[in-house]
C-alpha positions in Angstrom: 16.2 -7.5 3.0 19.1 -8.9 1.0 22.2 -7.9 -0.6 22.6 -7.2 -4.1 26.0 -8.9 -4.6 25.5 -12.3 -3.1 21.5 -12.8 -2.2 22.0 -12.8 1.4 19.6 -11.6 3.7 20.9 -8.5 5.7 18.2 -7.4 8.2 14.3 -8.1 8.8 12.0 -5.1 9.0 8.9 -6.2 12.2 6.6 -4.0 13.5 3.2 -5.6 12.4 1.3 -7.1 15.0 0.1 -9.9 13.1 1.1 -10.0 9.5 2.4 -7.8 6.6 0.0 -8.1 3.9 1.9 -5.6 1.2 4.3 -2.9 0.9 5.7 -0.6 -2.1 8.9 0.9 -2.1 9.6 4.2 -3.5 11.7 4.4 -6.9 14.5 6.0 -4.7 14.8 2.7 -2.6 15.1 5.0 0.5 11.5 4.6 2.0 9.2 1.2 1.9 5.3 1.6 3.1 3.9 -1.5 4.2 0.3 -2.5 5.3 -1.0 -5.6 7.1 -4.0 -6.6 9.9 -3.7 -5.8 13.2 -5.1 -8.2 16.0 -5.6 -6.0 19.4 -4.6 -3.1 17.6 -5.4 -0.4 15.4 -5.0 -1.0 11.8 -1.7 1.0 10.3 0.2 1.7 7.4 4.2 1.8 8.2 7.1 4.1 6.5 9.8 2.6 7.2 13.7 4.9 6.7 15.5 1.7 4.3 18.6 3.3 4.9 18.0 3.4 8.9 15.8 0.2 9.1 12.8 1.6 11.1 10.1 2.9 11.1 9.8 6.5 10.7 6.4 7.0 10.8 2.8 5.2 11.2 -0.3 6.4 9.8 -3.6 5.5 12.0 -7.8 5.6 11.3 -7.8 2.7 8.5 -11.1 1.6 10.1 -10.8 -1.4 7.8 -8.3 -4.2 6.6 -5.2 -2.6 4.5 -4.3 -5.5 2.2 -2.8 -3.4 -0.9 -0.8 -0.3 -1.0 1.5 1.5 -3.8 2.5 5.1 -4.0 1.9 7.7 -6.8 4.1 8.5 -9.4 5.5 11.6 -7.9 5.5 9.6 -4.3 3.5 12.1 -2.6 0.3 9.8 -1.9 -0.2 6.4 -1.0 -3.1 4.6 -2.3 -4.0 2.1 0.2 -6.9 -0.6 -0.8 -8.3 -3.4 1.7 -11.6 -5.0 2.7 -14.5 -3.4 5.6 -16.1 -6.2 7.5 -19.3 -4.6 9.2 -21.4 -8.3 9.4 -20.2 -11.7 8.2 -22.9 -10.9 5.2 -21.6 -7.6 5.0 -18.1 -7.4 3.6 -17.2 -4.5 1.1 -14.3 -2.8 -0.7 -12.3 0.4 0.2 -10.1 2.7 -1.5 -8.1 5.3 0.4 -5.4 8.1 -0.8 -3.1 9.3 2.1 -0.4 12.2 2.5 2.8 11.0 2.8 4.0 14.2 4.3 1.2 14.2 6.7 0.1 11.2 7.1 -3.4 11.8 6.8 -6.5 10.7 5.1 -7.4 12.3 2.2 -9.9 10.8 0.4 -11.8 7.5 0.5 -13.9 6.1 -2.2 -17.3 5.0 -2.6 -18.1 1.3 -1.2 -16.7 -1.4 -3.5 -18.7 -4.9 -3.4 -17.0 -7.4 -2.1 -13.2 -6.5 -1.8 -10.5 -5.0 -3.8 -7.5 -6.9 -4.2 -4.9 -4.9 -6.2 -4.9 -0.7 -7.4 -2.0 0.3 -9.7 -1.4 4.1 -10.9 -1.1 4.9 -14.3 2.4 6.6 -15.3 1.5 10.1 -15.6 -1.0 9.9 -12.2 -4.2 10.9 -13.5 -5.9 7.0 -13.5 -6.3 4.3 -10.5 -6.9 1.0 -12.2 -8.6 -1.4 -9.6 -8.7 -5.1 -9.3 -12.0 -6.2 -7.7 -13.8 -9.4 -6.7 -16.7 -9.0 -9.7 -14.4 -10.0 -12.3 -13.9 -6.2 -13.4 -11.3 -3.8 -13.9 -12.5 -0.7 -13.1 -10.5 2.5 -13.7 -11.3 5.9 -11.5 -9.8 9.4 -11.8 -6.2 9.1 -9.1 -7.5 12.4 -7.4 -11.3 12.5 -6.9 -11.3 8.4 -6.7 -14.7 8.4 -9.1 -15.3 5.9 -11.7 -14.4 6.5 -15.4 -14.7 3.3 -17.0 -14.9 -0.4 -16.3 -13.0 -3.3 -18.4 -15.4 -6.2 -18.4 -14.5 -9.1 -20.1 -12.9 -11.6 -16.9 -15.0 -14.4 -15.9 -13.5 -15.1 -12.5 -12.0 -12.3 -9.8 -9.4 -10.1 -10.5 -6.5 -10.8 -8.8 -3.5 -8.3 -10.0 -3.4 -4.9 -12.5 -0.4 -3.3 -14.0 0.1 -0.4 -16.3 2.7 -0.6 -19.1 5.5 1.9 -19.0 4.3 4.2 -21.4 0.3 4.4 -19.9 -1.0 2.5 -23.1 -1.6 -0.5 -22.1 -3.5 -2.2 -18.8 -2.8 -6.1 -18.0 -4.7 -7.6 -15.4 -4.6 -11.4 -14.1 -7.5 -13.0 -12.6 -8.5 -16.4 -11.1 -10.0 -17.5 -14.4 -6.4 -18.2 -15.2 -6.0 -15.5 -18.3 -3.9 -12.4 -18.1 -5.9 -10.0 -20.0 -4.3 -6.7 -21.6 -6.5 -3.9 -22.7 -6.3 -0.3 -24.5 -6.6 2.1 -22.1 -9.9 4.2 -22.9 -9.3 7.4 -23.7 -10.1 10.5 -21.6 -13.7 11.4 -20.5 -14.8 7.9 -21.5 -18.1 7.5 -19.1 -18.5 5.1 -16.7 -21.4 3.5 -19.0 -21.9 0.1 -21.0 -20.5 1.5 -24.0 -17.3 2.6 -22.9 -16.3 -0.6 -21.5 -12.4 -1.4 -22.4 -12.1 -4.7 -25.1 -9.2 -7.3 -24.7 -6.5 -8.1 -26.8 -3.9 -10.7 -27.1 -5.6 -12.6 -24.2 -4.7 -16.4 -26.2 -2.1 -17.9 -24.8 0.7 -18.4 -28.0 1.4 -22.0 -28.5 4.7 -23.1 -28.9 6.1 -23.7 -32.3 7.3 -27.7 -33.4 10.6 -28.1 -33.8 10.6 -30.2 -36.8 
């Protein structure tokens, strides 16, 4: 961590038997959950107390590979996505929505092809937007974790997904080197063909000549 006055680093939060993959931080800066794969161990997903530096709690039973995690809008769940590796040929996607109070499993979603790289909330809660490995953007209702709609229009994986502050707008960057932004459907659009979200502004502006 490091200070906000000068840049200097002021402490180092370890734990993680192997490495730290990601971690979110609450909006209150007092609480940072982190994630990361475990070698001999268990897989687990860390609270750490910011204002103690340590580790206040761990959750355990992530039977797969934690690689993203971010916490709800009102902080009270952590959404935790990773990769399941049953068979070299078999490698799938995961989903998971834990209790921060409890530190329990909630829910977990249905099996993802591939892996999932990024999940962001929507402001008010209600959407998940997911970044997967089949150049997609799907978005799935925050509580029940099932599909609404999918924004189709990458031509590589996606790599990163972020909400704008006021829910309208979805960006997502993906390895086919565009940052794409996209309308966010409106409610009850079906999972189907014909709900799928459209692009806009994804040309990158050239800069103007100075004459």
């Amino acid at each position: 961590m490091c200070s906000q006055e000068a840049g200097d680093e002021v402490d180092a939060l370890s734990g993680h038997e192997s490495y730290m993959h990601s971690f979110a931080v609450t909006a209150d800066g007092t609480t940072l959950a982190s994630v990361g794969f475990e070698n001999e161990r268990p897989n687990e997903i860390f609270l750490w107390d910011l204002e103690k530096r340590e580790v206040k709690s761990r959750f355990q039973g992530a039977d797969f590979w934690p690689g993203y995690v971010v916490f709800s809008p009102d902080e009270k769940t952590l959404a935790v996505a990773g990769t399941r590796l049953k068979l070299p040929s078999d490698i799938s996607g995961v989903v998971t929505l834990w209790d921060v109070a409890t530190g329990k499993q909630e829910k977990e979603s249905k099996r993802i092809p591939l892996s999932v790289d990024a999940v962001a909330y929507a402001p008010d809660g209600k959407l998940l937007a997911i970044a997967t490995a089949l150049d997609e953007v799907e978005l799935w209702n925050a509580e029940t974790l099932e599909p609404v709609t999918k924004l189709t229009g990458h031509t590589n994986s996606v790599s990163h997904v972020a909400f704008s502050a006021d829910g309208k707008l979805i960006a997502s960057a993906s390895r086919d080197k565009t940052v794409r932004l996209w309308n966010v459907p409106p409610k009850g659009a079906a999972a189907t063909k014909g709900a799928t979200g459209k692009t806009k502004g994804t040309k990158p502006t050239k800069p103007s000549k100075k004459k």
